[in-house]
Every structure is written in structure tokens, then in C-alpha cells.
C-alpha positions as CSV (number, residue, x, y, z in Angstrom):
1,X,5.2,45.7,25.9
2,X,5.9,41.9,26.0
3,X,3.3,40.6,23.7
4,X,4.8,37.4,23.5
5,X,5.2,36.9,26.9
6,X,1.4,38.3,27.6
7,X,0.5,35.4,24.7
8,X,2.2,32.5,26.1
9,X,0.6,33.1,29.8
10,X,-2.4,33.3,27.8
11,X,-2.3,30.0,26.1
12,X,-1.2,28.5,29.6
13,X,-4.5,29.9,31.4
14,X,-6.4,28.2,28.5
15,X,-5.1,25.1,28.9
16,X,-5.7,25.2,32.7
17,X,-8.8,26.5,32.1
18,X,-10.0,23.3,29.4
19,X,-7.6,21.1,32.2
20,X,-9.5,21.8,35.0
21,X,-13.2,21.4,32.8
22,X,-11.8,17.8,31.9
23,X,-10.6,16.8,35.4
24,X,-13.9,17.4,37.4
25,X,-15.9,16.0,34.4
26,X,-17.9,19.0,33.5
27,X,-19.9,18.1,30.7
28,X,-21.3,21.4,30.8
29,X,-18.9,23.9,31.6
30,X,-20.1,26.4,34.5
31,X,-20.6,29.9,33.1
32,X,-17.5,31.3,34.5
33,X,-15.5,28.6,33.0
34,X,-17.5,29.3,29.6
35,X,-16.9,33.5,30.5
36,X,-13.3,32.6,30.9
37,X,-12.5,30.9,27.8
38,X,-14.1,33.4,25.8
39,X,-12.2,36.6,27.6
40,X,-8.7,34.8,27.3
41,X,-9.6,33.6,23.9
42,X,-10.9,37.6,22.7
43,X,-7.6,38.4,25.0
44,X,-5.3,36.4,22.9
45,X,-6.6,37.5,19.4
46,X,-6.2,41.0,20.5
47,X,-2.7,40.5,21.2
48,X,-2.0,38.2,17.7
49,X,-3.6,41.1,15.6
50,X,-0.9,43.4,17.4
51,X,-3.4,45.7,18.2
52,X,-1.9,49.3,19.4
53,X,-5.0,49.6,22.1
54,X,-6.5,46.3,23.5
55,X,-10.2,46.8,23.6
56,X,-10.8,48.3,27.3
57,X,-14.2,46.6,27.6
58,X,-11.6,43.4,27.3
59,X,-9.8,44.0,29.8
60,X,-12.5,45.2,32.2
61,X,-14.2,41.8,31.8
62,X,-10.7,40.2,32.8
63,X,-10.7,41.8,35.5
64,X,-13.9,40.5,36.9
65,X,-12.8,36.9,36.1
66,X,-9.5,37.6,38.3
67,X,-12.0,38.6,41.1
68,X,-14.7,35.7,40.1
69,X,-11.8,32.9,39.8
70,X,-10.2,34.3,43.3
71,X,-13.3,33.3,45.3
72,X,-14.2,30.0,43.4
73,X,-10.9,28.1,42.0
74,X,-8.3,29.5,44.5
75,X,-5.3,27.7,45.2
76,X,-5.7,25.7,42.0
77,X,-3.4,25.9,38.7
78,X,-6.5,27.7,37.0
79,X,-6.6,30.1,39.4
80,X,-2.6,30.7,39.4
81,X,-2.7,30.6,35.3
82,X,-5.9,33.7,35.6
83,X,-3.3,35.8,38.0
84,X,-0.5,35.0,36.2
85,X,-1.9,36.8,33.3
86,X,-3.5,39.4,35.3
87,X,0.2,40.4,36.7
88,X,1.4,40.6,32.7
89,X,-1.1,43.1,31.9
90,X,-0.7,44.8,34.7
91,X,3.1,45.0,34.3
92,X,2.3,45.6,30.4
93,X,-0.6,47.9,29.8
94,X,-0.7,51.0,30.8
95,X,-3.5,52.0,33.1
96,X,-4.9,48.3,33.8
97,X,-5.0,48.2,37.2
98,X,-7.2,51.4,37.7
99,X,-9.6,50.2,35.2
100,X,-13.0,49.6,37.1
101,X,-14.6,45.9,36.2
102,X,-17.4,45.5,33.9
103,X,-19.5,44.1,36.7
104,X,-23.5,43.8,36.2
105,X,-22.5,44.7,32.6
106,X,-20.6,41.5,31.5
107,X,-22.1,39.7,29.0
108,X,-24.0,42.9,27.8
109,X,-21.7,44.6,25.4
110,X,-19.3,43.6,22.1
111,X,-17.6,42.0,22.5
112,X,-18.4,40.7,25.9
């Protein structure tokens, strides 16, 4: 696994992410912009503490952003910075892409 790699697209979806909040003046970010900061953030500390298993429940929520961000920000650099890092753990991490999204149960768990 590229961990470093994974990292660095992570940092860049961040700074879209905060980019794209400063651009259109939100003073109050929307909840997905405040859903994505928090998974990518809890995504990134995952990957710095070199965990063996990234927390599933993690990755599930990921996966609803990629699907959230898809419909609302698409053809935007925030949009292409959330798939960029949704190819990497797909390429990287075993079993991602069958994992089923945390749906109605975002926000209801630890850590999301």
C-alpha cells in the first residue's frame, strides 16, 4: 500500500475542500462540507498512525461523501480531489470498493 501517496491526495482534497468553502463565502460551512472535512481529516490520521486496518466504518462514510460530492460539486476541483482519493483507496485497500456506504447511519457511530 502507498500510504504516502494515499496522504498526499488527502491533504489535496482538504485544501480543495477549505478552497472551495473560502471561494463561495460560506460562513457556515454546509454539512457535507463540514462531513467532509471531518472524514478526510479521521482518513488522514488513520493513515499517519500507520494503522494495519483503516477503521471500516471510515471508509464506509467515504464512500457516501464520493456519492454526496458527485451529485452536488461535480465538475469542480473539490469534486476531482474526493475521487481522486476515492481511486487511491480503491487501488490500495483491499476490499473497498465492495464495502456498502454507511448511509442513514452517518453521523451515528465512532467515530462518524
Amino acid at each position: 500500500m502507498n500510504k504516502e501517496s494515499i496522504i498526499l491526495s488527502i491533504e489535496t482534497a482538504i485544501l480543495e475542500v477549505e478552497k472551495y468553502i473560502q471561494k463561495y463565502n460560506l460562513s457556515q460551512e454546509t454539512q457535507l462540507t463540514l462531513h467532509t472535512l471531518k472524514v478526510l481529516k479521521l482518513l488522514k490520521e488513520e493513515f499517519i498512525q500507520d494503522k494495519e486496518i483503516i477503521n471500516e466504518r471510515l471508509l464506509r462514510g467515504y464512500k457516501d461523501i464520493c456519492t454526496t460530492t458527485a451529485i452536488q460539486y461535480e465538475e469542480s476541483n473539490f469534486n476531482d480531489a474526493i475521487f481522486i482519493v476515492n481511486r487511491d483507496l480503491e487501488n490500495n485497500i483491499e476490499n473497498y470498493k465492495y464495502l456498502d456506504l454507511l448511509r442513514m447511519d452517518f453521523g451515528k457511530g465512532n467515530p462518524i
